[in-house]
N, C-alpha and C positions, 0 to 999 in steps of 0.2 A: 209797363215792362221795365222790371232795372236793367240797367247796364250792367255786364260780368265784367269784375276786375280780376287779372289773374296775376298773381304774384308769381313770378316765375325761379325768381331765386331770391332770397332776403337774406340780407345782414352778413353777406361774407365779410372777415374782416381779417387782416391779420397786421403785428405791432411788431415794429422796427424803433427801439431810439426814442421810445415817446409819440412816435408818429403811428398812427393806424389807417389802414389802408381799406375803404370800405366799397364792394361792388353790391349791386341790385339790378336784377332787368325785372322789367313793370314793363305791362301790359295794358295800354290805355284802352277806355272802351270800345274805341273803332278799330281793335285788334292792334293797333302798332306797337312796335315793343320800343322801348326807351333803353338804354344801358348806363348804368350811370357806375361811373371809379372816381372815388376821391380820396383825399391825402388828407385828414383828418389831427387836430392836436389840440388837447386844451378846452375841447367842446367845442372848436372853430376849422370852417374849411381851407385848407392850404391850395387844395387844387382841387380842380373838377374837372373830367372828361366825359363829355355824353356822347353818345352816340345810339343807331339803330334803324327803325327800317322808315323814319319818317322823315318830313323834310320840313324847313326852319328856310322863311325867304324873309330877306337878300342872305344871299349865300353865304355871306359873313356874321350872321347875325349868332351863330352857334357859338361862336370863337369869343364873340365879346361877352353872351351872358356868360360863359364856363369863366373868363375873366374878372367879370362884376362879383361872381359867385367865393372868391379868394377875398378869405380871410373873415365870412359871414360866420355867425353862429348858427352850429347845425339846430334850429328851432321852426319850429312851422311856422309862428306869425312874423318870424322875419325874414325868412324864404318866402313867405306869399306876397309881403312888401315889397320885396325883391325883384321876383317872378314879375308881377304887377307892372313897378316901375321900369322893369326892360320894357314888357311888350308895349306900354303906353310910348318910353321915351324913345325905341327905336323904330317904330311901326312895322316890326317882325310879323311874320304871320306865321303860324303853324299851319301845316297840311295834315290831317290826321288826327294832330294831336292839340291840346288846349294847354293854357297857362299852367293851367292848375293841375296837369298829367307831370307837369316837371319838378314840381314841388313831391307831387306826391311820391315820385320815383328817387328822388333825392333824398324823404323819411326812408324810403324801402330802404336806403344803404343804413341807415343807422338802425344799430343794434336794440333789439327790443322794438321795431317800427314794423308795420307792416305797408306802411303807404295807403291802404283805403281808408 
C-alpha cells in the first residue's frame, strides 16, 4: 500500500526588493499538514516559518531548526543534510511527522517543486 501525499497548495510566491516570499502546506503521510513560509533570495533561505497540526518535542525544537534553516540553499541534498543533522544533533522528535516530511514541505514552497 503507498502512502497518499497530498499537495495542498505549491509554490505560492511573491517578490519584494529581490527577496521572494514562498508558502506550501504538504501533507505528510499520516495526514498532518506541515505549513511552511519562507523569505527566499539568491537561491538561499533568509527565513523560515513552519507551522501546522503536528507536534516537534522539546517544545523548542521548532524555533531552532526554522533558525538552522537561515541562510541554507533552497536544494534537497542540503536540506536533507540539514533535516538530518537537527534531528540527530537535538534529539527532536516528531509526532506524526518524519525528517524527511520537512524537507519535503520546504521543496513544496520552491517554485517548479512539488515535495513528493
Amino acid at each position: 500500500m503507498n502512502p497518499k501525499i497530498e499537495i495542498m497548495e505549491i509554490g505560492s510566491t511573491l517578490t519584494n526588493c529581490g527577496r521572494t516570499l514562498l508558502s506550501a502546506d504538504y501533507k505528510a503521510p499520516g495526514g498532518k499538514l506541515l505549513r511552511v513560509r519562507l523569505r527566499e533570495a539568491g537561491g538561499r533561505i533568509e527565513s523560515a516559518k513552519i507551522s501546522g497540526d503536528f507536534f516537534l518535542i522539546p517544545e523548542d525544537s521548532l524555533a531552532k531548526l526554522e533558525k538552522m534553516l537561515e541562510d541554507v540553499p533552497l536544494r534537497e541534498e542540503e536540506l536533507k543534510l540539514l533535516v538530518d543533522r537537527f534531528f540527530r544533533g537535538t534529539s527532536a522528535q516528531g509526532l506524526g511527522v518524519a525528517p524527511d516530511d520537512f524537507v519535503k514541505a520546504i521543496l513544496a514552497a520552491k517554485p517548479g517543486e512539488s515535495g513528493s
